[in-house]
C-alpha positions as CSV (number, residue, x, y, z in Angstrom):
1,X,0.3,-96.2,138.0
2,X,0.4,-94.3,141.6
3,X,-0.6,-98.1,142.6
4,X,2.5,-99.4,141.3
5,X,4.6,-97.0,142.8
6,X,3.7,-96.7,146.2
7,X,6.3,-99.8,147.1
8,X,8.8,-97.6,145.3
9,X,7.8,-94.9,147.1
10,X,7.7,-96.5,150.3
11,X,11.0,-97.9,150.4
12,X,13.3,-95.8,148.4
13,X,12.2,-92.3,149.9
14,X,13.4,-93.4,153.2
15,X,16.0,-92.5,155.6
16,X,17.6,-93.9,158.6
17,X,16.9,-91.5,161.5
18,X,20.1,-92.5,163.7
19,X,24.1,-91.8,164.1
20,X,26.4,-94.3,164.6
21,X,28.6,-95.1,167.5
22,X,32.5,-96.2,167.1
23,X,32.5,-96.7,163.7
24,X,35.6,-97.6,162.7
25,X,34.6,-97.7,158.9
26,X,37.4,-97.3,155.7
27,X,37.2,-96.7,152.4
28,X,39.0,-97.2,149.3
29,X,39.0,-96.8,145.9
30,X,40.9,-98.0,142.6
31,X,41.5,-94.5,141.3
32,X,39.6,-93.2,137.9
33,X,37.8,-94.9,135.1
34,X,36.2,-97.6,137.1
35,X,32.7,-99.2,135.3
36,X,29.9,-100.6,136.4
37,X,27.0,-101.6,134.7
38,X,23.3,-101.4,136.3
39,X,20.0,-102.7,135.0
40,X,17.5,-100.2,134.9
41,X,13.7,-101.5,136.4
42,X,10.6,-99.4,135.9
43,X,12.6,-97.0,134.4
44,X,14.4,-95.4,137.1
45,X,15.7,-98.1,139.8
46,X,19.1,-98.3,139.4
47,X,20.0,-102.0,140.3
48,X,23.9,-102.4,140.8
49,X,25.9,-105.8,141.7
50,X,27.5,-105.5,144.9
51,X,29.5,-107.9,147.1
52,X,29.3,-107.7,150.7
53,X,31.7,-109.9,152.8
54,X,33.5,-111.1,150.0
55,X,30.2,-112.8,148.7
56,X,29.1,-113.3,145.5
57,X,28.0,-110.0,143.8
58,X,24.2,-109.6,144.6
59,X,21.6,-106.9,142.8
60,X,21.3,-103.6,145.0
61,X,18.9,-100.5,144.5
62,X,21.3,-97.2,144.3
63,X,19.4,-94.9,146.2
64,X,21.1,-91.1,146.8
65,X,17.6,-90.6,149.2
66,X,18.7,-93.2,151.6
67,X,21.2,-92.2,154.4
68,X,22.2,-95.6,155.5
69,X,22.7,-98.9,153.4
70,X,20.1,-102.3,154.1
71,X,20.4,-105.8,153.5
72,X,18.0,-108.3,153.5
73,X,18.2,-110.6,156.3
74,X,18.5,-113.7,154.1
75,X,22.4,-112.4,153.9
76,X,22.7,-110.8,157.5
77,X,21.5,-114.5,158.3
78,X,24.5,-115.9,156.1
79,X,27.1,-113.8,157.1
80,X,26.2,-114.3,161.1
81,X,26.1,-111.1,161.7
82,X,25.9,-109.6,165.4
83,X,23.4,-106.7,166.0
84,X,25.4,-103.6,167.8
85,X,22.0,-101.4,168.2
86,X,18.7,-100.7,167.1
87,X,17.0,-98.0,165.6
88,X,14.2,-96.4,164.3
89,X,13.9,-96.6,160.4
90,X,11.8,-94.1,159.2
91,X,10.3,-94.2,155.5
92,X,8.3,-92.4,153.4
93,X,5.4,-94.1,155.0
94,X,6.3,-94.8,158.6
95,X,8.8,-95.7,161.0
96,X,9.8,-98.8,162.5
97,X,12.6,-99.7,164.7
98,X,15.6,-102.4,162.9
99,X,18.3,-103.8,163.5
100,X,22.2,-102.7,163.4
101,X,25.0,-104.8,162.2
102,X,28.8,-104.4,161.4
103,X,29.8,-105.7,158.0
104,X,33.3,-106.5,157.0
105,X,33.8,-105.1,153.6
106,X,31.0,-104.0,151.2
107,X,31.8,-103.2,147.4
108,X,30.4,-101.8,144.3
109,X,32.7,-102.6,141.5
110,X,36.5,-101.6,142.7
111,X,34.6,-99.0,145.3
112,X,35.0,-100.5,148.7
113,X,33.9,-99.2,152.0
114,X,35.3,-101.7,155.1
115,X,33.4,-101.9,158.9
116,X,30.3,-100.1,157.3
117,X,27.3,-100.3,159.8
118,X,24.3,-101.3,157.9
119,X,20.9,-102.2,158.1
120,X,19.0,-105.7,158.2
121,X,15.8,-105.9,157.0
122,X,13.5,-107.9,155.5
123,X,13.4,-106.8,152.6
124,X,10.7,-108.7,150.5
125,X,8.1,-109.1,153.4
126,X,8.4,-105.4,154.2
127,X,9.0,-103.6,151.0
128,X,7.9,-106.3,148.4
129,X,10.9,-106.2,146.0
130,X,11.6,-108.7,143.9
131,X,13.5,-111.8,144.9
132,X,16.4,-111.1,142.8
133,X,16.7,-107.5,144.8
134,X,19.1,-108.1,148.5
135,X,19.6,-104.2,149.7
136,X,19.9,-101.2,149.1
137,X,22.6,-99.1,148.8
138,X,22.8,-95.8,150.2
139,X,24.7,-92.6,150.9
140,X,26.5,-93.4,153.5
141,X,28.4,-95.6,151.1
142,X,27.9,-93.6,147.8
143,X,28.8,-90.1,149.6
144,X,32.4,-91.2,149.9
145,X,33.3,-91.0,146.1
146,X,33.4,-89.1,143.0
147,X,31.2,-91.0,140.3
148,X,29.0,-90.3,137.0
149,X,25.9,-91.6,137.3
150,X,25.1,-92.2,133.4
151,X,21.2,-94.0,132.5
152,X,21.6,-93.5,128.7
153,X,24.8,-96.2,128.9
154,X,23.3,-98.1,132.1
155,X,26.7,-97.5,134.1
156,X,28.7,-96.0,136.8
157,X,32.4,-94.4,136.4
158,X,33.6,-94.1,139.7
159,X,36.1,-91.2,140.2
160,X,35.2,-89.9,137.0
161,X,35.1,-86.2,136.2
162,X,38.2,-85.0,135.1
163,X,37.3,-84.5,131.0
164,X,33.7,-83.8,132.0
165,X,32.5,-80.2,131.4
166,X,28.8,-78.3,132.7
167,X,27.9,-75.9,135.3
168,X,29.5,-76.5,138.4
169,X,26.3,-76.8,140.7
170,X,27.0,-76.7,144.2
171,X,26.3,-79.6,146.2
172,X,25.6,-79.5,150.2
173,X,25.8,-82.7,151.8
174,X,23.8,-82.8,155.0
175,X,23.3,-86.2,156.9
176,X,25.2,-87.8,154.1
177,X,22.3,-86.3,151.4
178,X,22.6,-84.7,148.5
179,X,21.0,-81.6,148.5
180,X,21.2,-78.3,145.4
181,X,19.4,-75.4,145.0
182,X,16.0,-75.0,142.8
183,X,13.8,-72.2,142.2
184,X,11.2,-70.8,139.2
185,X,12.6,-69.2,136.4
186,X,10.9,-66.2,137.1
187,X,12.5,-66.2,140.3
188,X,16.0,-67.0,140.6
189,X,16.5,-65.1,143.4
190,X,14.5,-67.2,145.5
191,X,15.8,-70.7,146.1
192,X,14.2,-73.9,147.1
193,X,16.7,-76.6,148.3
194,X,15.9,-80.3,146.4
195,X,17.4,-83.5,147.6
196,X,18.5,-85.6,144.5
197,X,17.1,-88.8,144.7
198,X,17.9,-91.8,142.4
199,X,15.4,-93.8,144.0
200,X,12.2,-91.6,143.5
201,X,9.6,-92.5,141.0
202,X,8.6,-88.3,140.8
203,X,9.3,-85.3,142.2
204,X,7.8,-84.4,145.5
205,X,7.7,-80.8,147.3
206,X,6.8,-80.6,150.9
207,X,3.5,-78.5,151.5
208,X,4.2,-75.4,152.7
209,X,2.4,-71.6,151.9
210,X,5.5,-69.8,150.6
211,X,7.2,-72.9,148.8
212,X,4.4,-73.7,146.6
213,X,4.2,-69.9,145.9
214,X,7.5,-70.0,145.4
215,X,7.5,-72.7,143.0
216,X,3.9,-71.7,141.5
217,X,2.9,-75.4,142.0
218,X,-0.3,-75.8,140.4
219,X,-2.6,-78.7,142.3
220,X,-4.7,-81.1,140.1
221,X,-7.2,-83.1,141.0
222,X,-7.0,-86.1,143.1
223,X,-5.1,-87.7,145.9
224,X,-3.0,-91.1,146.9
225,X,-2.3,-93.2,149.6
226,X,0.8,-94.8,149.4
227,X,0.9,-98.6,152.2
228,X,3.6,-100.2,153.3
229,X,4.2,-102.2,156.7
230,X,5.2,-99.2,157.5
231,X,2.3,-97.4,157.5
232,X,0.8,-95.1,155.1
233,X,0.9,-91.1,153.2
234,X,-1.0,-89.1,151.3
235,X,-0.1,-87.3,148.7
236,X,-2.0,-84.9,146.2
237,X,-0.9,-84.7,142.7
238,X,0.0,-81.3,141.0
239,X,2.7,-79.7,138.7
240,X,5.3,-76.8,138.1
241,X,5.4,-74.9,135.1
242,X,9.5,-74.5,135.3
243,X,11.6,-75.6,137.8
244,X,15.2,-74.4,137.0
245,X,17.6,-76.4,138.5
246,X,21.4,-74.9,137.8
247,X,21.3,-74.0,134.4
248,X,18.9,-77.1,133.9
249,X,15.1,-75.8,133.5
250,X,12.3,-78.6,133.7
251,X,9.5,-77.3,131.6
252,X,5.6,-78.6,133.1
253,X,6.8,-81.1,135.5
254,X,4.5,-83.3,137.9
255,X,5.0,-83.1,141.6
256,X,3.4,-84.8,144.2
257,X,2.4,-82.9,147.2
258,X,2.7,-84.2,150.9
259,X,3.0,-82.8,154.4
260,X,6.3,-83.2,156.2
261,X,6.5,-85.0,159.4
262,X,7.4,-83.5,163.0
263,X,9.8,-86.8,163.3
264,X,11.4,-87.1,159.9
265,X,13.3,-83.5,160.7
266,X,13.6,-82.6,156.6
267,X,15.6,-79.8,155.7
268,X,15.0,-79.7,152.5
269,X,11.7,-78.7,150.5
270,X,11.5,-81.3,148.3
271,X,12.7,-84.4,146.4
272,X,14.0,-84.5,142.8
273,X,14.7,-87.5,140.6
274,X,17.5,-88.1,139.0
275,X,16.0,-89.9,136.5
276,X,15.0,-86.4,135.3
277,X,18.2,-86.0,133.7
278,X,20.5,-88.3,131.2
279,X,23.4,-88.1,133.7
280,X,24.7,-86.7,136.9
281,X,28.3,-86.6,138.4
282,X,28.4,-85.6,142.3
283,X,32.0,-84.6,142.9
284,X,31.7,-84.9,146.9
285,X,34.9,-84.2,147.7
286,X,34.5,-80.8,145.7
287,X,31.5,-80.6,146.8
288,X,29.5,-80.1,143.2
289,X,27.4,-81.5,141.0
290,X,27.4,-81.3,136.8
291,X,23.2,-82.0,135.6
292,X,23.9,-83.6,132.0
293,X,27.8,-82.9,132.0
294,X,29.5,-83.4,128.3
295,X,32.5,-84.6,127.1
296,X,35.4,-83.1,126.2
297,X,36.4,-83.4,122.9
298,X,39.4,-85.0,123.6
299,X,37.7,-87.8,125.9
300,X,34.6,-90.3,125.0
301,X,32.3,-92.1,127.5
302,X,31.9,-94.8,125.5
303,X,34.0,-96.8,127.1
């Protein structure tokens, strides 16, 4: 299984190491209750139709662990579009440098951002997604709006919130990531900051001596190396007896360990999936999450 997801791994805990220049980006929205459906692949990728361009909606991964959004160059090729700079890309398993290209309009249901700097990559040589897969979408995008993230109905409300009710988790947003505070139950005093990530396969804490004590992390045997043509990681499988997250506790959940690198500058101490719960609406301009929120009992989500 580790096999399988070291592609996942690979591509969707990446981040774009870079700040952009000029950007004279916009962004608008419809208002509240706008859906979008996603497909749901290995059961956490969240694949959503987006159009960039004005182009025929095209399948995207929604990755909150992703600071800037790539396309495939099969599209960048399409649209014509001019590179403005290069960078270096940095992934979970290396870093390489890419290029960076202006788009006109890019949209995710009635969710538009316009001038958006984005990515070109190849998508399929380098990460080895499936053909039907042409980017990625990521929080430089998603970090502009309100919106429920909902797996047990496969979609997206974007600007929802107002008949939702749950603890109010704060939510710091730090080179466009979204980032909340975790700790043992035993321990509530002493927090561990997470970075939500909707494109994780599992959670992963960042070896250090007085985080793993912290968290009591119990190893297990083994270890993995995760490829890409990026380059490689290793990471050692082990487990936390109860992470509580808000008023959300995760009861015996596996963790992989890995060492952070000097050029990936992390702040936080680990990753968590979102997968982990049934729902999830970031309120960014609040500045709050709600793990698992409910409905009130005036309002429905089946919608």
């Amino acid at each position: 299984m580790l096999a399988r997801l070291g592609m996942a791994a690979a591509l969707v805990l990446g981040f774009l190491n870079t700040s952009s220049n000029g950007n004279t980006d916009t962004t608008q929205s419809s208002g509240y209750d706008s859906a979008v459906r996603f497909r749901l692949r290995d059961n956490y990728k969240v694949i959503v139709p987006v159009s960039v361009s004005g182009l025929e909606p095209m399948g995207f991964i929604l990755d909150t662990g992703t600071k800037t959004t790539m396309i495939d160059e099969c599209v960048c090729g399409k649209l014509e579009l001019k590179p403005v700079a290069r960078m270096p890309l940095t992934t979970f398993t290396g870093t390489r440098i890419v290029t960076i290209s202006r788009i006109d309009s890019l949209s995710m249901g009635k969710a538009s951002v316009q001038g958006l700097e984005v990515t070109c990559v190849d998508l399929r040589g380098t990460f080895s997604v499936g053909s039907d897969i042409r980017g990625v979408l990521g929080q430089d995008f998603l970090a502009r709006f309100n919106y429920l993230l909902d797996y047990r109905r496969q979609r997206i409300w974007i600007e929802e919130g107002g008949d939702l009710q749950g603890d109010h988790l704060p939510l710091e947003l730090r080179e466009y990531r979204d980032h909340v505070h975790c700790g043992p139950a035993s321990s509530p005093q002493q927090e561990i900051h997470f970075m939500l990530d909707s494109g994780a396969p599992f959670a992963v804490v960042f070896e250090d001596s007085r985080v793993c004590a912290t968290l009591q992390v119990q190893r297990d045997q083994g270890r993995a190396d995760f490829s890409s043509a990026y380059g490689s990681r290793s990471v050692e499988p082990a487990r936390i007896s109860i992470l509580r997250v808000g008023t959300e506790s995760l009861g015996n959940l596996p963790v992989r360990l890995t060492r952070a690198r000097e050029n990936e500058r992390r702040w936080e101490n680990g990753l968590l999936p979102t997968r982990l719960f049934q729902a999830i609406y970031f309120n960014h301009e609040a500045g709050y999450v709600i793990l698992n929120p409910r409905p009130s009992a005036s309002a429905s989500l089946n919608r």
